[in-house]
C-alpha positions as CSV (number, residue, x, y, z in Angstrom):
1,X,0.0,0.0,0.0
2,X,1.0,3.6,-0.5
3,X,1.1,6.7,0.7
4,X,2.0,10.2,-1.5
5,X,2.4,13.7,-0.4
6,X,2.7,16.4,-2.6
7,X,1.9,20.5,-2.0
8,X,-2.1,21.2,-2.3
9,X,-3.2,23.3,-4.5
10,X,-3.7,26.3,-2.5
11,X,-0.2,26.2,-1.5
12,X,-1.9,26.2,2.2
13,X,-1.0,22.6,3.3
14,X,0.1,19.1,1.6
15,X,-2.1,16.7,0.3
16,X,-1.7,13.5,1.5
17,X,-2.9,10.0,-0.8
18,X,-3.7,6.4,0.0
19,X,-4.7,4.1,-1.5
20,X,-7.5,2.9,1.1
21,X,-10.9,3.9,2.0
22,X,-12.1,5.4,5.1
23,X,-15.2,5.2,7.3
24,X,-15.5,8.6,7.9
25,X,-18.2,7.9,10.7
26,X,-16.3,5.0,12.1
27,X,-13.2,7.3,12.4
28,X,-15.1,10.0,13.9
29,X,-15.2,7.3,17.3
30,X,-11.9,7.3,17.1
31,X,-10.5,10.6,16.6
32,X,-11.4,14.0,18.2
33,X,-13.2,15.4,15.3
34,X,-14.6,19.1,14.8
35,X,-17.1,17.7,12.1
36,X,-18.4,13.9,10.6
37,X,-20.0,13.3,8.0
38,X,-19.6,10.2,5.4
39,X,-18.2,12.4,2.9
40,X,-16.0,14.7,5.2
41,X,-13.8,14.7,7.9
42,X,-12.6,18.2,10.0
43,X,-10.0,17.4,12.8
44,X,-7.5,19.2,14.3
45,X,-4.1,17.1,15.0
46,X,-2.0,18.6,18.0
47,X,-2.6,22.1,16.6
48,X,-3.0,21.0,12.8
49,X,-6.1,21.2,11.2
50,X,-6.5,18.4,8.7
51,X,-9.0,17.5,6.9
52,X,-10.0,13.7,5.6
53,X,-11.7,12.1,3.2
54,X,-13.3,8.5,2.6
55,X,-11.2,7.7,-0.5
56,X,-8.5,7.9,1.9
57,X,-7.2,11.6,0.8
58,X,-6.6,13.7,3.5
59,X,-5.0,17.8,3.7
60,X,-2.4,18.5,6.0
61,X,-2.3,22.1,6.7
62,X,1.6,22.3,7.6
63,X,4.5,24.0,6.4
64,X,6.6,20.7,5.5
65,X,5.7,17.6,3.5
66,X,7.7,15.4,6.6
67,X,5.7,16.9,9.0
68,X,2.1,16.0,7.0
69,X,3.4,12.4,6.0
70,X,4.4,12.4,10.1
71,X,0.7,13.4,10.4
72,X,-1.2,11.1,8.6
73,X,0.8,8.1,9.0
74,X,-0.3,8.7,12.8
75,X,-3.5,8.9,12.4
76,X,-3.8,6.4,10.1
77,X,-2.2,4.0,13.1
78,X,-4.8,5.8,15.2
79,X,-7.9,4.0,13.1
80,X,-6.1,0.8,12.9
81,X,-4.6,1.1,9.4
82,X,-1.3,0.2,10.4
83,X,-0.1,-1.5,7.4
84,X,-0.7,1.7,5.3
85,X,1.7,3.7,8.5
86,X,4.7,1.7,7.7
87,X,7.4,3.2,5.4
């Protein structure tokens, strides 16, 4: 399984890829979430909002691309995905 980062868009964060779905709803029992729906996840990650989706997308909004794949590959361990937070 994989995970990429690359710079979003907006140039306001890193978007971060995998190549797994997400139960948005199920995660939302898991993780301190702002807001949870099925299509959309709002969290924020020791002071880094981030935002998830259920194709298994997810924007970092940090300043370095080690810092969102540090991010995600935590919360991804979080929901139980552990084999996608391996290197």
């Amino acid at each position: 399984m994989t995970i990429s980062v690359r710079l979003c868009s907006g140039k306001t964060g890193f978007e971060v890829s995998t190549n797994t779905k997400i139960d948005l709803i199920k995660a939302s029992g898991i993780l301190k979430t702002k807001v949870a729906t099925k299509h959309l996840m709002l969290l924020n990650y020791n002071g880094v909002d981030v935002s998830m989706y259920p194709g298994g997308r997810m924007i970092i909004k940090t300043s370095s691309r080690e810092e969102s794949l540090e991010i995600a590959r935590c919360l991804l361990a979080e929901l139980g995905l552990t084999d996608l937070a391996e290197k």
